[in-house]
Backbone atoms as SQL, in Angstrom:
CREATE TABLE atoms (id INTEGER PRIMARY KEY, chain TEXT, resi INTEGER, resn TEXT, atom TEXT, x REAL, y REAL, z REAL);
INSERT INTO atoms VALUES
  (1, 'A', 1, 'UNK', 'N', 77.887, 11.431, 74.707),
  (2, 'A', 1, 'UNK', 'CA', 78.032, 10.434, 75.739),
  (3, 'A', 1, 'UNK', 'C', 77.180, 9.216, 75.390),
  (4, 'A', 2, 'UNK', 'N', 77.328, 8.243, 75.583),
  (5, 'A', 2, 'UNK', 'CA', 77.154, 6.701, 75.179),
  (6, 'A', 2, 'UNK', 'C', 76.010, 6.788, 76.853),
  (7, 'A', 3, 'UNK', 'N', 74.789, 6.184, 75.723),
  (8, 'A', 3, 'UNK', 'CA', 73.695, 6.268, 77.164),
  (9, 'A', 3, 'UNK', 'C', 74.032, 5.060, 78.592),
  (10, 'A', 4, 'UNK', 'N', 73.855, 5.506, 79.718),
  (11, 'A', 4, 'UNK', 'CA', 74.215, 4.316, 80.598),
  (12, 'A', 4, 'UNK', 'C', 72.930, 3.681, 81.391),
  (13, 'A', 5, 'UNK', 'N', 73.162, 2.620, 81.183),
  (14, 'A', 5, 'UNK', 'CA', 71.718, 1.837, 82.030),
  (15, 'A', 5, 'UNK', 'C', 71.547, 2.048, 83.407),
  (16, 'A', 6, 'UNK', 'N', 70.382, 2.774, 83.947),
  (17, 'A', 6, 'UNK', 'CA', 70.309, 2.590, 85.212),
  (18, 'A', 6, 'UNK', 'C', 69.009, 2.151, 85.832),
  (19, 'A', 7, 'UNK', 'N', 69.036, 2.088, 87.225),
  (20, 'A', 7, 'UNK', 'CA', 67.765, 1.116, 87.690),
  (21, 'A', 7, 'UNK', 'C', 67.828, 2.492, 89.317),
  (22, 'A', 8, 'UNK', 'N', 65.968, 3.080, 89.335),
  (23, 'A', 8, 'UNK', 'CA', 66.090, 3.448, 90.384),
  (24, 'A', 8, 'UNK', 'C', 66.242, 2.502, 91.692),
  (25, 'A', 9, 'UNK', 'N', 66.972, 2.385, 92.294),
  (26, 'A', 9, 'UNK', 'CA', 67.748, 1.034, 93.475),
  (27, 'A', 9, 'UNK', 'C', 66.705, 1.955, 94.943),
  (28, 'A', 10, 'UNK', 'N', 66.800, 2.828, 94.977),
  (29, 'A', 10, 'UNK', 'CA', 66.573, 3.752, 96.352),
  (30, 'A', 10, 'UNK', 'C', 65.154, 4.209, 96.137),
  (31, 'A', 11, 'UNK', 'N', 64.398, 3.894, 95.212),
  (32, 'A', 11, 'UNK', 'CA', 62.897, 4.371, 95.462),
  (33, 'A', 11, 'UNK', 'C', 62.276, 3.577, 94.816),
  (34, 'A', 12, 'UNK', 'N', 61.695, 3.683, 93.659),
  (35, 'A', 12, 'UNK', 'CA', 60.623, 3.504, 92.614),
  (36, 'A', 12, 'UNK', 'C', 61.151, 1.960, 91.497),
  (37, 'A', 13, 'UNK', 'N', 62.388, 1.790, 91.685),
  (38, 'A', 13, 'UNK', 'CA', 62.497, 0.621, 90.900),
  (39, 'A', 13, 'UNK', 'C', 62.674, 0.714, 89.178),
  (40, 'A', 14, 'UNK', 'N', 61.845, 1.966, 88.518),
  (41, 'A', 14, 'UNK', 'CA', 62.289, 2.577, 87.078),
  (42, 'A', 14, 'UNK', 'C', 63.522, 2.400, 86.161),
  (43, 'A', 15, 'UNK', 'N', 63.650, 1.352, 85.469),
  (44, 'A', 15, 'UNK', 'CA', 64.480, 1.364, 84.986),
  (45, 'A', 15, 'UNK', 'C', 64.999, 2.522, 83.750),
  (46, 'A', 16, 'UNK', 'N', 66.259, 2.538, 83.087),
  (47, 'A', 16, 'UNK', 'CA', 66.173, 4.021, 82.313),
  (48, 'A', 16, 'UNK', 'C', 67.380, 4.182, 82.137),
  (49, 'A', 17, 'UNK', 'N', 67.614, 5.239, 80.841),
  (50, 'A', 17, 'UNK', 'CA', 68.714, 5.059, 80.431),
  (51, 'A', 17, 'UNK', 'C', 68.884, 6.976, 80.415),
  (52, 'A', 18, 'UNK', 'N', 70.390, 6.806, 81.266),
  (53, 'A', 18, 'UNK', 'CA', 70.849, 8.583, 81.335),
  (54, 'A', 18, 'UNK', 'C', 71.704, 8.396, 79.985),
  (55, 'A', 19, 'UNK', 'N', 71.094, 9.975, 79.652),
  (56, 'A', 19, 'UNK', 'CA', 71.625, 10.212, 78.397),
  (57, 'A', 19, 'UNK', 'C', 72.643, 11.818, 78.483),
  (58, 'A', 20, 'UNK', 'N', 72.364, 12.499, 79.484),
  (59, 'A', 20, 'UNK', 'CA', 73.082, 13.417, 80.785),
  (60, 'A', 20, 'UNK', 'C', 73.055, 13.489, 81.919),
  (61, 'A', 21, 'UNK', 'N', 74.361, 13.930, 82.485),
  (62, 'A', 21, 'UNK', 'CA', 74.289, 14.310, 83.835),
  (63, 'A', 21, 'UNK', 'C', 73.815, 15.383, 84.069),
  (64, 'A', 22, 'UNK', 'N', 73.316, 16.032, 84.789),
  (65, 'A', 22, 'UNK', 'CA', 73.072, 17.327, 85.389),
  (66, 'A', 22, 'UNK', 'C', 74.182, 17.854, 86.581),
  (67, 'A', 23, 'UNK', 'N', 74.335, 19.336, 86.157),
  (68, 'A', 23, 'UNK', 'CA', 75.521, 19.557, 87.061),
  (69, 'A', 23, 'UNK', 'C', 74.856, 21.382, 88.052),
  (70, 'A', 24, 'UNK', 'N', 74.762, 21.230, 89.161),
  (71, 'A', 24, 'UNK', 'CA', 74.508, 22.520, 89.501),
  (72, 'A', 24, 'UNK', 'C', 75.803, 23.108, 90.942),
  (73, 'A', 25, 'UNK', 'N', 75.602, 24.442, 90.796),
  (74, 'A', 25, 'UNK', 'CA', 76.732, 24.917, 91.315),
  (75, 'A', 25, 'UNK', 'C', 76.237, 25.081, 92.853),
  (76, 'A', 26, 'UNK', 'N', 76.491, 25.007, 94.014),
  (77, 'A', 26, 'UNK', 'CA', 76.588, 25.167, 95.119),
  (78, 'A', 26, 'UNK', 'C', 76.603, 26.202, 95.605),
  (79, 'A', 27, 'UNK', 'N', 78.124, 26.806, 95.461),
  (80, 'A', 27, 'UNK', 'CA', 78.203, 27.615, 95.720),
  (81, 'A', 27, 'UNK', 'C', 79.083, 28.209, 94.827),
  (82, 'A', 28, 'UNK', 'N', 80.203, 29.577, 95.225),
  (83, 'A', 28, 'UNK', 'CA', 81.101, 29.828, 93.968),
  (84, 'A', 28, 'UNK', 'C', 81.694, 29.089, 93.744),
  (85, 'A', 29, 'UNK', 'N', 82.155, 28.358, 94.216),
  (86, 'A', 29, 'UNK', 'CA', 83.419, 27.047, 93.365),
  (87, 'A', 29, 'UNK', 'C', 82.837, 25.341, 93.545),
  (88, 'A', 30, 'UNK', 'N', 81.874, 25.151, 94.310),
  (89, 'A', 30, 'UNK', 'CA', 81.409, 23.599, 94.406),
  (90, 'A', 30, 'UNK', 'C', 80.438, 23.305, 93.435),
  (91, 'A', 31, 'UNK', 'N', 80.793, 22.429, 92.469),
  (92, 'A', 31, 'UNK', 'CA', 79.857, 21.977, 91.589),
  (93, 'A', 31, 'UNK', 'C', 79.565, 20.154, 92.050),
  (94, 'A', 32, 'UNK', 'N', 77.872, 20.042, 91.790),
  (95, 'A', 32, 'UNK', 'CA', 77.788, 18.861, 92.214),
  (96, 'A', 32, 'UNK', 'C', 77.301, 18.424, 90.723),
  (97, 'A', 33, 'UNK', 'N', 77.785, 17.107, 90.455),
  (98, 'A', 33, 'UNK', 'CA', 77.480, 16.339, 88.789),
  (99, 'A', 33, 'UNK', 'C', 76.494, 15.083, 89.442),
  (100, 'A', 34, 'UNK', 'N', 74.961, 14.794, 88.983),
  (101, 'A', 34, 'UNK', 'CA', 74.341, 13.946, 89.429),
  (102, 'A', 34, 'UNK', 'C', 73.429, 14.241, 88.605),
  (103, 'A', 35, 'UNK', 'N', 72.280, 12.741, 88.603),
  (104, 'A', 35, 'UNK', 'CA', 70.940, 12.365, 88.027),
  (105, 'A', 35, 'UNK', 'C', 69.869, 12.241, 88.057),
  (106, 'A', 36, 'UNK', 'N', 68.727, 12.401, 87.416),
  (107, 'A', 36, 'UNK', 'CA', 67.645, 12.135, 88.584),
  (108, 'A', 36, 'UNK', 'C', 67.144, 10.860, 87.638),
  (109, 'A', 37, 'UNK', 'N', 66.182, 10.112, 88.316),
  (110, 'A', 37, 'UNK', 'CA', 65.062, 9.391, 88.032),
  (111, 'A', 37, 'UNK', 'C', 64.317, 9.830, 87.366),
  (112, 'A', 38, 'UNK', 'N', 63.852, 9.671, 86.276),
  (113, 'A', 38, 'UNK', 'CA', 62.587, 10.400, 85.348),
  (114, 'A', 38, 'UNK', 'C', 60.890, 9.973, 85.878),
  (115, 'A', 39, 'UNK', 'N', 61.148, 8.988, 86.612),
  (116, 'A', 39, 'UNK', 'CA', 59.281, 8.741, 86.753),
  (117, 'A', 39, 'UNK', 'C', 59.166, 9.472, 88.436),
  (118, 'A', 40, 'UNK', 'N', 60.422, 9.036, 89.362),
  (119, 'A', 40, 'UNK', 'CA', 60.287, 9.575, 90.948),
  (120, 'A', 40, 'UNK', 'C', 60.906, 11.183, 91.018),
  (121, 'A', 41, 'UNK', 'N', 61.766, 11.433, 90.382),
  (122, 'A', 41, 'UNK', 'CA', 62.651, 12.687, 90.603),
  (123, 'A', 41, 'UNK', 'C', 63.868, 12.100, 91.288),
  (124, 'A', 42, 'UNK', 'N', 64.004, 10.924, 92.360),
  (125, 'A', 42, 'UNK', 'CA', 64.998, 10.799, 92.931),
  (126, 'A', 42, 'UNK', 'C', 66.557, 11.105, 92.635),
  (127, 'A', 43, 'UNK', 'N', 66.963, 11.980, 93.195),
  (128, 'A', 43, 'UNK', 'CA', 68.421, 11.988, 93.094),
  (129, 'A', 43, 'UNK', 'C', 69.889, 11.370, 92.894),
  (130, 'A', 44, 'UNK', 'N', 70.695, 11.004, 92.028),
  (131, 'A', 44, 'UNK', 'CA', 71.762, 10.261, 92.501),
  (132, 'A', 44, 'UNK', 'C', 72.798, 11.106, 92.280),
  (133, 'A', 45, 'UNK', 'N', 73.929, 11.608, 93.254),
  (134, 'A', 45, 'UNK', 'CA', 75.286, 12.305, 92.768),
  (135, 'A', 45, 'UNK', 'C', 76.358, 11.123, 92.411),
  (136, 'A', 46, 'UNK', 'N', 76.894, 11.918, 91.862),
  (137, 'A', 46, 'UNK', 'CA', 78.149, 11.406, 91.168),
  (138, 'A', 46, 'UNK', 'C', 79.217, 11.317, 92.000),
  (139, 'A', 47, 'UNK', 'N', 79.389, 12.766, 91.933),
  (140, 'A', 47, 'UNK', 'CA', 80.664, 12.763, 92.360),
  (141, 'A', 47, 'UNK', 'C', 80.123, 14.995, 93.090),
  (142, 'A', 48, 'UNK', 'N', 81.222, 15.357, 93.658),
  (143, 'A', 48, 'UNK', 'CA', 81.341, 17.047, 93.599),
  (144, 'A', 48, 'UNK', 'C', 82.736, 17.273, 93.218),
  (145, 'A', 49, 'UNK', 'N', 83.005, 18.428, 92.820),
  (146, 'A', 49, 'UNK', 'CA', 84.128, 18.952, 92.278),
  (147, 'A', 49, 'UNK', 'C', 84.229, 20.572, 92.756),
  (148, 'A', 50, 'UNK', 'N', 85.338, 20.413, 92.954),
  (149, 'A', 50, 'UNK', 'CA', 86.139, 22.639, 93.757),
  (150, 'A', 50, 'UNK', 'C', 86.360, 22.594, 92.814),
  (151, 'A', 51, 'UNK', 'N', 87.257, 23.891, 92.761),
  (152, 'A', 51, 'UNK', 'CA', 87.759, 24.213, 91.769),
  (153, 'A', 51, 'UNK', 'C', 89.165, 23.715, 91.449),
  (154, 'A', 52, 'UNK', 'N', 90.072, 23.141, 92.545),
  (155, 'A', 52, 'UNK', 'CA', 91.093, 22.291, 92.443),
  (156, 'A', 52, 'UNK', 'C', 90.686, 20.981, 91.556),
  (157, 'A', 53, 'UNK', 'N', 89.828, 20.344, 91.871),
  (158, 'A', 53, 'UNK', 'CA', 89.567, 18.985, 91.638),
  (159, 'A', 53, 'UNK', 'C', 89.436, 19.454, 89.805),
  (160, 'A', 54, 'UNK', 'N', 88.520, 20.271, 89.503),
  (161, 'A', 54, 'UNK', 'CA', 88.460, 20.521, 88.063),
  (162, 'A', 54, 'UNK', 'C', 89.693, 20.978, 87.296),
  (163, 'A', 55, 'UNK', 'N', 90.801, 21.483, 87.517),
  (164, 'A', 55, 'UNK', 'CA', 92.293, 21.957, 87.454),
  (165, 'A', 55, 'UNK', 'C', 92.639, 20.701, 86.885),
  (166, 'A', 56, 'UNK', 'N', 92.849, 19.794, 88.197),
  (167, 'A', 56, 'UNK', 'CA', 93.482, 17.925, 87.942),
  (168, 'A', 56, 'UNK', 'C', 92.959, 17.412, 86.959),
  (169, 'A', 57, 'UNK', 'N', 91.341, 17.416, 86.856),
  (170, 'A', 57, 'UNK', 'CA', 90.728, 16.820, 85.341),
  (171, 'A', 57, 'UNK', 'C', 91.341, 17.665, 84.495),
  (172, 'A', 58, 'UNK', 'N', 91.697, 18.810, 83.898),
  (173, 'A', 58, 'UNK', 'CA', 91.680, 19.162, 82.841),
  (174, 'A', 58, 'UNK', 'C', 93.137, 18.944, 82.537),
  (175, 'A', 59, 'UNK', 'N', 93.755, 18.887, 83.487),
  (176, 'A', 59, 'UNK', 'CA', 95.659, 17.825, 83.648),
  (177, 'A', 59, 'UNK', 'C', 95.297, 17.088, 83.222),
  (178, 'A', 60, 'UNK', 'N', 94.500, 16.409, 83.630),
  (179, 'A', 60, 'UNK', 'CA', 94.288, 14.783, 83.226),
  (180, 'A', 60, 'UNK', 'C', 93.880, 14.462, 81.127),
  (181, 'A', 61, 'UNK', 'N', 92.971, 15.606, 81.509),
  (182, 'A', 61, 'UNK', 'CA', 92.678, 15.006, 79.843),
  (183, 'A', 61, 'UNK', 'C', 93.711, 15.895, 78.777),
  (184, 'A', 62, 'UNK', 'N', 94.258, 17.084, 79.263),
  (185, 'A', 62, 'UNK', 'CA', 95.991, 17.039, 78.664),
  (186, 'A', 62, 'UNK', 'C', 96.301, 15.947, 78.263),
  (187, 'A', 63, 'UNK', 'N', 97.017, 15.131, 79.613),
  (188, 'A', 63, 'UNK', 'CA', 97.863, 13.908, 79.678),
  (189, 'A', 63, 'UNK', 'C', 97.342, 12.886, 78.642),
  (190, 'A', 64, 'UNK', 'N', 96.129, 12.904, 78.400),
  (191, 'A', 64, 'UNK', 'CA', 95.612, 12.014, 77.629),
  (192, 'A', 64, 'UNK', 'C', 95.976, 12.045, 76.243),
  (193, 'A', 65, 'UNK', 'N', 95.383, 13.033, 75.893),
  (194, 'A', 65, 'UNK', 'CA', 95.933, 14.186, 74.622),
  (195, 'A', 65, 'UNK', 'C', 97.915, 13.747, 74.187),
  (196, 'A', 66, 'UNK', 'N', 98.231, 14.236, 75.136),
  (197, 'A', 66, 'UNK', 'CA', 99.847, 14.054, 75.244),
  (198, 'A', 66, 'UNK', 'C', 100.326, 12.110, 75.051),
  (199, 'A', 67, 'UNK', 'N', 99.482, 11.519, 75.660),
  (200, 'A', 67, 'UNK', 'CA', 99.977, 9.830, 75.361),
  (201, 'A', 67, 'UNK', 'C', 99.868, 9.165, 74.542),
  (202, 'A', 68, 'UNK', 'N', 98.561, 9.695, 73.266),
  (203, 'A', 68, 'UNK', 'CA', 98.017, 9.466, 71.880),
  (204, 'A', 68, 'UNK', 'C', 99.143, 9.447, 71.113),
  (205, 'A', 69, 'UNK', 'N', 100.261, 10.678, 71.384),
  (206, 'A', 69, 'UNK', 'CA', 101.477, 11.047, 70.285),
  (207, 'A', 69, 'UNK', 'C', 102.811, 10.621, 70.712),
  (208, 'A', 70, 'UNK', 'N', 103.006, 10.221, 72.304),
  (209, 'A', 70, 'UNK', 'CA', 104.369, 10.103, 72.721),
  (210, 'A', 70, 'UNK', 'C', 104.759, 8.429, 72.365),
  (211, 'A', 71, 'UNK', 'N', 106.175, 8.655, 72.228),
  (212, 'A', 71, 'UNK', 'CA', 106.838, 6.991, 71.938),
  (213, 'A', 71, 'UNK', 'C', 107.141, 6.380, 72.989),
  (214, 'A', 72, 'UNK', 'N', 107.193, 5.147, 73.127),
  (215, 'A', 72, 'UNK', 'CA', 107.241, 3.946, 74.316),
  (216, 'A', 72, 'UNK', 'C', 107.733, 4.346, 75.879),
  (217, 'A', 73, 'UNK', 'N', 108.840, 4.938, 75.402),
  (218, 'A', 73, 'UNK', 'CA', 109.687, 5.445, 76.662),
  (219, 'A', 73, 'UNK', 'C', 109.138, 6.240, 77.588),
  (220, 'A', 74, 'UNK', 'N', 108.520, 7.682, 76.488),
  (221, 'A', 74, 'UNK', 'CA', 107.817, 8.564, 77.085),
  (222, 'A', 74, 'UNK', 'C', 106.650, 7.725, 78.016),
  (223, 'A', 75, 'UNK', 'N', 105.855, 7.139, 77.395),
  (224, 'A', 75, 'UNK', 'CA', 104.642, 6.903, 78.018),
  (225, 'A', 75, 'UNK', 'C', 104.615, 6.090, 79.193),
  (226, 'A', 76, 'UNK', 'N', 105.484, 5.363, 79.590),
  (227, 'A', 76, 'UNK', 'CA', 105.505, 5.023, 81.019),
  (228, 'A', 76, 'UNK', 'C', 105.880, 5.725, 81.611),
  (229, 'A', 77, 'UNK', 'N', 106.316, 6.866, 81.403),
  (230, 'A', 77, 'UNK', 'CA', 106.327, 8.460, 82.302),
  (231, 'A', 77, 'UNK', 'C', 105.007, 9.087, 82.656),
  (232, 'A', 78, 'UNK', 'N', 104.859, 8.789, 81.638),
  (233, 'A', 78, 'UNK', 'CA', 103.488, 9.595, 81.459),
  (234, 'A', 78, 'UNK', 'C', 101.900, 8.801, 81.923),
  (235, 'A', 79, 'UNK', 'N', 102.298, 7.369, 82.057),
  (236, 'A', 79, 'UNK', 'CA', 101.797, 6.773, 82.742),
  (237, 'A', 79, 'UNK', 'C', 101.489, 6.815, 84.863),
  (238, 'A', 80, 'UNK', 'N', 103.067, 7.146, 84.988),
  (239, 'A', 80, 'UNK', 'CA', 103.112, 7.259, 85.937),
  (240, 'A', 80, 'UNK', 'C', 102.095, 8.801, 86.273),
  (241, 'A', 81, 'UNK', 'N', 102.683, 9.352, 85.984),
  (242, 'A', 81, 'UNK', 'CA', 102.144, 10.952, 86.105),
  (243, 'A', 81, 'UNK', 'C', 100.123, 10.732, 86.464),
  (244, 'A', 82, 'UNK', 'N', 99.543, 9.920, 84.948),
  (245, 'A', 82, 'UNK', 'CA', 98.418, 9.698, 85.464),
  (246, 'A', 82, 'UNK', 'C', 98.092, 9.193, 86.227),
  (247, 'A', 83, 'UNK', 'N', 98.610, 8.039, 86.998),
  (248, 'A', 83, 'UNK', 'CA', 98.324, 7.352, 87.972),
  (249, 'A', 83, 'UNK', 'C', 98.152, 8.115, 88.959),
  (250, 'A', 84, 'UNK', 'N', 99.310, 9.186, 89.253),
  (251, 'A', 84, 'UNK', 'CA', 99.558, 10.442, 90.065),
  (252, 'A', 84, 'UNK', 'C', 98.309, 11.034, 90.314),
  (253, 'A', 85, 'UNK', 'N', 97.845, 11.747, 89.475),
  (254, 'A', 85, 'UNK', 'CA', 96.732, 12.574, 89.110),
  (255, 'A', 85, 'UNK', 'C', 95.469, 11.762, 89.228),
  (256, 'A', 86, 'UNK', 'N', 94.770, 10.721, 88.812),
  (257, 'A', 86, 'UNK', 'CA', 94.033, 9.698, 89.441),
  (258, 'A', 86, 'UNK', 'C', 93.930, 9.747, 90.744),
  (259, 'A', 87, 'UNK', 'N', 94.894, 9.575, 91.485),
  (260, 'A', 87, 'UNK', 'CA', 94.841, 9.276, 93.057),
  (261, 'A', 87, 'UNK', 'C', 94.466, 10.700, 93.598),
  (262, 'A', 88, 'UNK', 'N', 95.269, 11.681, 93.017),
  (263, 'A', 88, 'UNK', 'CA', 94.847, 13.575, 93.488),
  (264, 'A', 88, 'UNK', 'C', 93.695, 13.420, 93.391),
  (265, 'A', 89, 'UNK', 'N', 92.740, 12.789, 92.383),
  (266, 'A', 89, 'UNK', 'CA', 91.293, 13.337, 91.743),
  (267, 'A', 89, 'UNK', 'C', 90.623, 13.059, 93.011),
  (268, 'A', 90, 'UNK', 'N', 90.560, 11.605, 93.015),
  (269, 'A', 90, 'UNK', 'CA', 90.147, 10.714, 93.857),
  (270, 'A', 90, 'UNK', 'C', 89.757, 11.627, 95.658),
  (271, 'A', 91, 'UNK', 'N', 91.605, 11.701, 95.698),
  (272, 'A', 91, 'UNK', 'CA', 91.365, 11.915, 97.206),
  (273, 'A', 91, 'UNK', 'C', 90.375, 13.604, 96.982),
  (274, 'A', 92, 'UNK', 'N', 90.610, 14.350, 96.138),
  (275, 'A', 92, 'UNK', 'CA', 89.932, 15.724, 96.178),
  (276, 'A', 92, 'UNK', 'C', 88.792, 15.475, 96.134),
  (277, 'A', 93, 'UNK', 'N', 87.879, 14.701, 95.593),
  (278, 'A', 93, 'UNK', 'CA', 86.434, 14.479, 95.382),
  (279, 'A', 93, 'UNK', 'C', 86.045, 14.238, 96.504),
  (280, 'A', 94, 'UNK', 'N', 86.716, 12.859, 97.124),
  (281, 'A', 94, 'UNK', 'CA', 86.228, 12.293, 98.780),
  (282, 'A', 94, 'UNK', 'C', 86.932, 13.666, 99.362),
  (283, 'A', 95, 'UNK', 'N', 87.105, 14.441, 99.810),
  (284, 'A', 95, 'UNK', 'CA', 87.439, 15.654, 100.155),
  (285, 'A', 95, 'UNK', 'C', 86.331, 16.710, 100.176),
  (286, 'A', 96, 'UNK', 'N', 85.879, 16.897, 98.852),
  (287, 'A', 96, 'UNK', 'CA', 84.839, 17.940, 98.637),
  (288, 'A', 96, 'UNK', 'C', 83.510, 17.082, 99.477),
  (289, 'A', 97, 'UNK', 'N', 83.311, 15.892, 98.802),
  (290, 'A', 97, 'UNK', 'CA', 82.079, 15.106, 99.704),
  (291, 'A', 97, 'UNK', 'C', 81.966, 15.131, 100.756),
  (292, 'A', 98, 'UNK', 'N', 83.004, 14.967, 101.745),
  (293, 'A', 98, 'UNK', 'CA', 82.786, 14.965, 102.922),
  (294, 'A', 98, 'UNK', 'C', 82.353, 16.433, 103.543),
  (295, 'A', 99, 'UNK', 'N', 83.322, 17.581, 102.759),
  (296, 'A', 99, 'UNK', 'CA', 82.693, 18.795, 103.305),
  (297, 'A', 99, 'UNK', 'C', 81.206, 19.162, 103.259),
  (298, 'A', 100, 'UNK', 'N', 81.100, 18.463, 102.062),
  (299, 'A', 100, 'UNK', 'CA', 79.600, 18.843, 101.266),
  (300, 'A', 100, 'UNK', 'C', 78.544, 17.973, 102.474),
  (301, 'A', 101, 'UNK', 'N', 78.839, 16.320, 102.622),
  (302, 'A', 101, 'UNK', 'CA', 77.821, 15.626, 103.282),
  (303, 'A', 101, 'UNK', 'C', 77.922, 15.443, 104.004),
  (304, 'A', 102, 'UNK', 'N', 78.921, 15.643, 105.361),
  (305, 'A', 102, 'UNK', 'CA', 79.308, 15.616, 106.593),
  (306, 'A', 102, 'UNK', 'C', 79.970, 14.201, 107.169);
């Protein structure tokens, strides 16, 4: 993963570069993907994921796989399809979050 610049915004001000996410499990199927701050500890999530939502990603990076090799025609099919799957991800994540954060 290509490091990403971040700035603690919500505490300490630390600037810093994540070089992983950290991912811990919830419960049996809720995984939460998030970061911490290296000088405060502070927390940031990402995103959470069920076990549906992880299903759609691994569709998704199929589809990806699959658009590298297909010819013109195909791929605005296959375009569509991701767009499809994008919007599933999407609404499943804000889905899991809300269960997760009320």
């Amino acid at each position: 993963m290509e490091p990403i610049y971040a700035k603690c915004n919500k505490s300490c001000g630390h600037k810093f570069y994540i070089q992983h996410f950290k991912k811990d499990r919830l419960d049996h199927t809720i995984e939460k993907t998030y970061f911490s701050c290296p000088k405060c500890g502070r927390e940031y999530i990402c995103f959470y994921t069920d076990e549906r939502t992880r299903k759609l990603y691994a569709e998704l990076r199929e589809l990806h796989r699959e658009m590298k090799w297909i010819d013109r025609n195909g791929l605005e099919r296959l375009k569509k399809k991701e767009s499809t799957l994008k919007q599933m991800i999407s609404n499943s994540t804000a889905g899991v979050r809300k269960m997760i954060e009320g």
